[in-house]
C-alpha positions as CSV (number, residue, x, y, z in Angstrom):
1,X,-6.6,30.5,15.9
2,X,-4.1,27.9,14.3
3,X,-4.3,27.2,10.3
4,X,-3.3,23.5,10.5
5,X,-3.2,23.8,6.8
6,X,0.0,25.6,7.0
7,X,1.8,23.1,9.3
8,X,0.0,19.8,8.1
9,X,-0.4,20.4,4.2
10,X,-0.9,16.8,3.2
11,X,-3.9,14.8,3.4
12,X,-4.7,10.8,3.1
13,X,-7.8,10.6,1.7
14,X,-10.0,7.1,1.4
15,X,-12.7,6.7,-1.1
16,X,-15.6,4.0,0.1
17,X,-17.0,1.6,-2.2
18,X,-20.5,3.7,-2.3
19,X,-17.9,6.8,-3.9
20,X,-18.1,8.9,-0.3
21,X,-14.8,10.2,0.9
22,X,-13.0,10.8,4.1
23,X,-10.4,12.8,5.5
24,X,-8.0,10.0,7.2
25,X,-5.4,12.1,8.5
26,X,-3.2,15.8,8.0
27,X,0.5,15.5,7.8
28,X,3.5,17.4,7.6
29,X,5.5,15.4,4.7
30,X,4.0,14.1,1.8
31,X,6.6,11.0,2.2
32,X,4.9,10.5,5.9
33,X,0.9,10.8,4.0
34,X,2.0,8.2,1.7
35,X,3.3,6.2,4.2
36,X,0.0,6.0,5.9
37,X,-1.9,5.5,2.3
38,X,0.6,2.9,1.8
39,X,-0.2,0.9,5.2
40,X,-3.7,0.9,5.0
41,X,-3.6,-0.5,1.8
42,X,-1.0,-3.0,3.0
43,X,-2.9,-4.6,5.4
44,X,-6.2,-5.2,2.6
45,X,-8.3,-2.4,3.3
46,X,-10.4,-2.5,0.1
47,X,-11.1,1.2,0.0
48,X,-8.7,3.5,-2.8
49,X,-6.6,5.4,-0.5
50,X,-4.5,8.4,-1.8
51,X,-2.6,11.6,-0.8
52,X,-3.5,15.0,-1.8
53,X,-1.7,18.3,-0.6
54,X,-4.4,20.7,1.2
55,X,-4.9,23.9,-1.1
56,X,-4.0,22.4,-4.5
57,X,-7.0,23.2,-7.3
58,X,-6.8,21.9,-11.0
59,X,-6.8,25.1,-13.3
60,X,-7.8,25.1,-16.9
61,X,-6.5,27.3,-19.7
């Protein structure tokens, strides 16, 4: 079995206007994830689009 999490750590993820969201895509670079957010976006999708590394949780003190 493959963890894709390892070698594709970044996510695009797109929020819909009802507040559901989606998985767009894994990728190796965060550079290349934003560059996807970024193109989506670019051509007037009117969904919020952003990139998030696979793994990461918010920690409180």
């Amino acid at each position: 079995m493959n963890d894709s999490g390892a070698l594709l750590p970044w996510l695009v993820i797109r929020e819909d206007d009802n507040g559901n969201r989606y998985r767009v895509g894994r990728y190796p670079t965060r550079a290349e994830a934003q560059k996807v957010a970024d193109s989506f976006e670019d051509r007037g999708h009117k969904q919020l689009y952003w990139v998030e590394r696979t793994g990461q949780t918010a920690t409180t003190n």
